[in-house]
C-alpha positions in Angstrom: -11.9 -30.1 -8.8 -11.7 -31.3 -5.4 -13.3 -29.7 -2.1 -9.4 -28.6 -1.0 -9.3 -27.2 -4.4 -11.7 -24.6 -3.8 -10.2 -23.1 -0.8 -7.1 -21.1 -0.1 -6.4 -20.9 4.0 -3.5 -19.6 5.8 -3.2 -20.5 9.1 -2.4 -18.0 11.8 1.0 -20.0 12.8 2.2 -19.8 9.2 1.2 -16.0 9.0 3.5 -15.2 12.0 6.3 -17.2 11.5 6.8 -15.5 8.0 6.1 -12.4 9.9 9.0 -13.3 12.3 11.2 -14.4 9.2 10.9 -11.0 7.6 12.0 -9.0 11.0 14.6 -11.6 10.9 15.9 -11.3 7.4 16.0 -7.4 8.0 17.9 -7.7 10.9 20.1 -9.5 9.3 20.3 -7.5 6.2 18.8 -10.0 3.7 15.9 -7.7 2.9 17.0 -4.0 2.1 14.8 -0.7 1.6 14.7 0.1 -2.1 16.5 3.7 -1.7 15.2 6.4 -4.1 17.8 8.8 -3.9 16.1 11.5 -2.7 17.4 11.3 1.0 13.8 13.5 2.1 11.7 10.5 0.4 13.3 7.9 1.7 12.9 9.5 5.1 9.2 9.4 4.6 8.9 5.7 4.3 11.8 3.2 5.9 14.3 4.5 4.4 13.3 3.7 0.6 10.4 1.9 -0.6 9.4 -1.6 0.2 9.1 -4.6 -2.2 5.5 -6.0 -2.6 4.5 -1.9 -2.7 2.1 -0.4 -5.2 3.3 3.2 -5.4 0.9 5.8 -7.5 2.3 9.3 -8.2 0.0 11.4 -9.7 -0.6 15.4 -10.2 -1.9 18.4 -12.6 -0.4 18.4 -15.9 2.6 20.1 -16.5 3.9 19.4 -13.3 6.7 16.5 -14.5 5.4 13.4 -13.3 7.3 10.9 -16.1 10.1 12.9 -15.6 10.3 12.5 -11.7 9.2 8.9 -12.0 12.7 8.0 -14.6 14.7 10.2 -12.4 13.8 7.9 -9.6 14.3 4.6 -11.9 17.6 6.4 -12.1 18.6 6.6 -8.5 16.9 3.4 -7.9 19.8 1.8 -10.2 22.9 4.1 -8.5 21.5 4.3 -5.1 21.2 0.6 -4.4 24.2 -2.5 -3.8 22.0 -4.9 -5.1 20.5 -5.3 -8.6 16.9 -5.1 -10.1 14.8 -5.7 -12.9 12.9 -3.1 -14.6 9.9 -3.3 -16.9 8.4 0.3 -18.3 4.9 0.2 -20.1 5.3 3.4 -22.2 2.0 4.2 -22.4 2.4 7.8 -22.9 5.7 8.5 -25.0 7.9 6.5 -27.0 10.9 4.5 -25.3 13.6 6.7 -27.3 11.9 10.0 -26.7 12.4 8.8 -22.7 15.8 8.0 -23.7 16.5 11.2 -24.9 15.1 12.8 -21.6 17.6 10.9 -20.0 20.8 11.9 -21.7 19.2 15.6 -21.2 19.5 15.0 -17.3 22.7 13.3 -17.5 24.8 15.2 -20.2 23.5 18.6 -19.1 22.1 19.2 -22.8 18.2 20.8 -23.6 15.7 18.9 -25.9 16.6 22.5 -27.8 20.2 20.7 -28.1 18.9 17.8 -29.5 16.7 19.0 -31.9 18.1 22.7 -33.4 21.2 20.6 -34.8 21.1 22.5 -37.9 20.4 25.9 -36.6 23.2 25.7 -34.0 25.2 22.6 -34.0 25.5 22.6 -30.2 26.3 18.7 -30.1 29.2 18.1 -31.1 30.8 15.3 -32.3 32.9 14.1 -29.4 30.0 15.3 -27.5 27.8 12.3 -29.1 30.6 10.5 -28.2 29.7 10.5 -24.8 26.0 9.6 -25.5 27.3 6.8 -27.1 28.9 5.5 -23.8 26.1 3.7 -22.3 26.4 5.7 -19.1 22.5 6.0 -19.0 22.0 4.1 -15.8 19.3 1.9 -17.1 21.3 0.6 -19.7 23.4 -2.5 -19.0 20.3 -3.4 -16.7 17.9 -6.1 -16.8 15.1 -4.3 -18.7 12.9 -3.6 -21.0 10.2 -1.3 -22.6 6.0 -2.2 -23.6 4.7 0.9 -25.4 2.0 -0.9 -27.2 -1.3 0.1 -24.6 -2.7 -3.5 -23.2 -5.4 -4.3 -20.6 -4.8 -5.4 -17.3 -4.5 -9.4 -18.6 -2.1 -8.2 -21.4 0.1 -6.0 -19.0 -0.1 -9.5 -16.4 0.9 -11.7 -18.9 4.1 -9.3 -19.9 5.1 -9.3 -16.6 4.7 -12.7 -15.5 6.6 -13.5 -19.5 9.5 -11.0 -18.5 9.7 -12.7 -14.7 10.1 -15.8 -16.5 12.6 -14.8 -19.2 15.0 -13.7 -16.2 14.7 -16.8 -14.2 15.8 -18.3 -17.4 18.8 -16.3 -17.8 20.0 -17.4 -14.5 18.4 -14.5 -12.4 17.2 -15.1 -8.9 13.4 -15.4 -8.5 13.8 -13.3 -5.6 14.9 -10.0 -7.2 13.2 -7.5 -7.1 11.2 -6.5 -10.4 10.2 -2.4 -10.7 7.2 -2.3 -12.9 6.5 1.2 -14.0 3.0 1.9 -16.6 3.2 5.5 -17.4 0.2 6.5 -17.7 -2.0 4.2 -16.1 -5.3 5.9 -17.7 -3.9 5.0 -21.2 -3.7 1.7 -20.3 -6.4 -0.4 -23.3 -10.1 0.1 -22.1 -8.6 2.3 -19.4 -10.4 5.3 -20.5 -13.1 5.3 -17.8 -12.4 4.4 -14.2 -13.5 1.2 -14.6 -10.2 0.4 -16.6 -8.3 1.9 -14.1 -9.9 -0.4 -11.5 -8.9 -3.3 -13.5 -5.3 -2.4 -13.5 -4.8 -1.7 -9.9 -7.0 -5.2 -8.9 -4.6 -7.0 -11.0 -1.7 -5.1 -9.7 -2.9 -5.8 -5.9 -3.3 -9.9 -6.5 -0.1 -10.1 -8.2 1.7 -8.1 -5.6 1.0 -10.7 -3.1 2.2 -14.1 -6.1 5.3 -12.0 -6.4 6.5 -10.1 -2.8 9.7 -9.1 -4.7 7.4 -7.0 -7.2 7.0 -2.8 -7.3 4.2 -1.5 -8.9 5.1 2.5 -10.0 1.7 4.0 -11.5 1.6 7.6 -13.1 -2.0 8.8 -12.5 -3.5 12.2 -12.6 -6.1 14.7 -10.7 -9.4 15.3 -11.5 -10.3 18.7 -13.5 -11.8 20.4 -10.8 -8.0 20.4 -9.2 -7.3 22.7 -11.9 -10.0 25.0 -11.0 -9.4 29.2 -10.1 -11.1 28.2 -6.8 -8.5 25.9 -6.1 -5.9 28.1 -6.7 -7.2 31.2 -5.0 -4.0 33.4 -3.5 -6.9 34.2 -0.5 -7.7 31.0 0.2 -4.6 28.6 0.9 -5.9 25.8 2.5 -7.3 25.2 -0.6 -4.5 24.4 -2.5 -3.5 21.7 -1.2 -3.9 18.1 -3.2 -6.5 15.8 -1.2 -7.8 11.9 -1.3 -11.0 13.1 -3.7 -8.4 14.7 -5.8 -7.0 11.7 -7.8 -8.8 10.6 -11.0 -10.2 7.5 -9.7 -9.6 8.2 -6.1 -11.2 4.8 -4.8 -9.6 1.9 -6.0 -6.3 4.2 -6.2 -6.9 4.9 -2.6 -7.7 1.5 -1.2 -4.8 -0.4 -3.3 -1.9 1.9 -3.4 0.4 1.9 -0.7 2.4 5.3 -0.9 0.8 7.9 -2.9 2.4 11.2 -4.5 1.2 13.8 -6.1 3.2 16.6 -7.6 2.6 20.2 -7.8 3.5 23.2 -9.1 1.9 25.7 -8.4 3.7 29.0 -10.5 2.0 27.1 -13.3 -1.2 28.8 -11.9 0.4 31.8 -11.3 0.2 31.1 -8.0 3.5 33.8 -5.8 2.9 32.1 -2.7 1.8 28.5 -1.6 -0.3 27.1 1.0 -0.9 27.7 4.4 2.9 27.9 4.8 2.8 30.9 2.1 5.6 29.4 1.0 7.6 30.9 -1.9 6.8 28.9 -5.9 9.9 30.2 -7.9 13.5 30.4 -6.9 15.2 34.0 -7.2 16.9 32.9 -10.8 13.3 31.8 -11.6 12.8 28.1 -11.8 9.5 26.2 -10.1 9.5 24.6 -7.0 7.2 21.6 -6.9 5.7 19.8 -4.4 5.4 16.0 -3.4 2.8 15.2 -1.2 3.0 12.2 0.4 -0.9 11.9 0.8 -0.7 8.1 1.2 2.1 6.3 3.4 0.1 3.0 3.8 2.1 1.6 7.2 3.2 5.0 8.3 1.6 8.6 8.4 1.1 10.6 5.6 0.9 13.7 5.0 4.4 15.4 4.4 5.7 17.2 1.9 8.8 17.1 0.3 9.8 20.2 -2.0 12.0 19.8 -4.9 13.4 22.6 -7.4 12.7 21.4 -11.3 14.5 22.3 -13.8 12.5 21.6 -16.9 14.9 22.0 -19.4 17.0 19.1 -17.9 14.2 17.4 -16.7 15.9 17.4 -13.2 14.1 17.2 -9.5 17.1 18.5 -6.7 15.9 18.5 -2.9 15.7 21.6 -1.6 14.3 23.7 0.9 11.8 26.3 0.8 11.7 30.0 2.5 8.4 31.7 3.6 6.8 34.9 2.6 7.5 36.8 6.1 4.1 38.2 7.4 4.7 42.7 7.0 4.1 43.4 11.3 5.3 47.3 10.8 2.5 49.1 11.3 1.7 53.1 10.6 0.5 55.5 13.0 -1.7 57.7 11.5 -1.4 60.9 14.0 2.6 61.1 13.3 4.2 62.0 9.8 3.9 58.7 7.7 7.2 57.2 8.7 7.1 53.3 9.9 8.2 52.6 13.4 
């Protein structure tokens, strides 16, 4: 190996005419936003997520986190002119029983449909039908499932195989490829933070080889997010998700470029939320959950998004969310005990 060999420059000139290209190819609408289709999250960035982005969404169990991550692989696919290529490492549940989330959230039917066929025969046949019709958005895309865990050279090596298989099948280079590892702590060796470190590394270094790439992580919180203090009705500023928060909050922190976590907080029998003491259920009784935007790399973080869930359909809806109103009536003791 030579001397030149050894060393990787990039001169200042070359750094600012690609800068200038990029302004110039938005301008001119040759590089688009990837829209989520939550018109609220898209807001929070520029207007959808960028390629070349690492994008960890994280948050107590229970809260729906695979669920809001294929809802957005959903939008992604109907929210955007132009297409992409997906690549899902499965870590946490099998490709079919994902599957069967998603015809729950687009056929309107429960997991209690899918499964009681016996006891109630509530799909019917021409109802199956229309499972059978491929209108699952992913399908007909570009994509493909890994559900066997791998290490951070494995999960490279997919990637870089699957980038390759697409180029040969007459796909542009320059597409943009949504790589989603659900859940990135069950990743092989990825037990210990250490593993997780490895993953987001690998993820950071190939992010700039490939500037088309998307990196979409499913992480979780530490255990002492789940804690009563935490959750405390009297002490609200408390409940609020912060950087110490996520399960290997360092490298997360440094390498991610949006971060989200999710939460719910009726799943802690929590009535009212936050400094906001805003309200947790709606009035029919279904959760409202919470993204935080605690990481927006090249803007500011820090808002929150609210979403009502409905679990059974493993749906996220944009919403809005009323406040407990503060109780200013007071009593006068010296008269006969009615408010004024």
């Amino acid at each position: 190996m030579n001397n030149k060999e050894l060393f990787h420059f990039i001169k200042a000139t070359s750094a600012y005419e690609t800068a200038l290209k990029d302004i110039k190819d938005r301008m001119e609408g040759k590089i688009l936003p990837i829209s989520t289709g939550w018109q609220s999250v898209d807001d929070t960035y520029f207007d959808g997520l960028e390629r070349g982005w690492i994008v960890s969404i994280s948050g107590p169990s229970g809260t729906g986190k695979t669920a809001f991550m294929a809802q957005m692989v959903d939008q992604i696919i109907a929210s955007n002119d132009y297409q992409m290529a997906y690549l899902i490492f499965s870590f946490e549940m099998r490709p079919d029983r994902l599957m069967k989330r998603m015809i729950c959230r687009e056929h309107g039917v429960t997991m209690d449909d899918l499964y009681s066929l016996k006891r109630g025969k509530k799909i019917t046949q021409k109802k199956f039908d229309g499972f059978k019709s491929n209108n699952i958005p992913l399908i007909g895309q570009p994509s493909s499932f890994v559900e066997r865990p791998l290490n951070h050279i494995d999960i490279a090596g997919h990637i870089n195989y699957f980038r390759k298989q697409l180029i040969s099948k007459g796909y542009p280079p320059e597409m943009p490829l949504l790589v989603v590892i659900d859940h990135l702590l069950l990743a092989k060796n990825g037990t210990g933070k250490s593993g997780i470190d490895d993953v987001m590394l690998m993820e950071n270094e190939m992010k700039k080889i490939d500037p088309n790439i998307v990196f979409l992580n499913i992480t979780q919180l530490n255990r002492n997010y789940d804690s009563v203090e935490r959750h405390d009705p009297d002490k609200p500023g408390k409940h609020y998700p912060v950087k110490s928060d996520l399960y290997g909050s360092d490298m997360i922190w440094m390498t991610s470029d949006s971060i989200i976590v999710l939460t719910n907080p009726s799943n802690v029998g929590l009535d009212y939320y936050g400094m906001d003491n805003l309200f947790t259920t709606t009035s029919d009784g279904r959760p409202y959950v919470f993204a935080h935007h605690l990481k927006n790399r090249d803007a500011k973080g820090g808002r929150v998004t609210p979403f009502i869930y409905t679990g059974k359909h493993f749906l996220f809806e944009e919403t809005e969310v009323d406040a407990k109103e503060e109780e200013d009536i007071l009593d006068d003791p010296s008269d006969d005990g009615i408010p004024y």
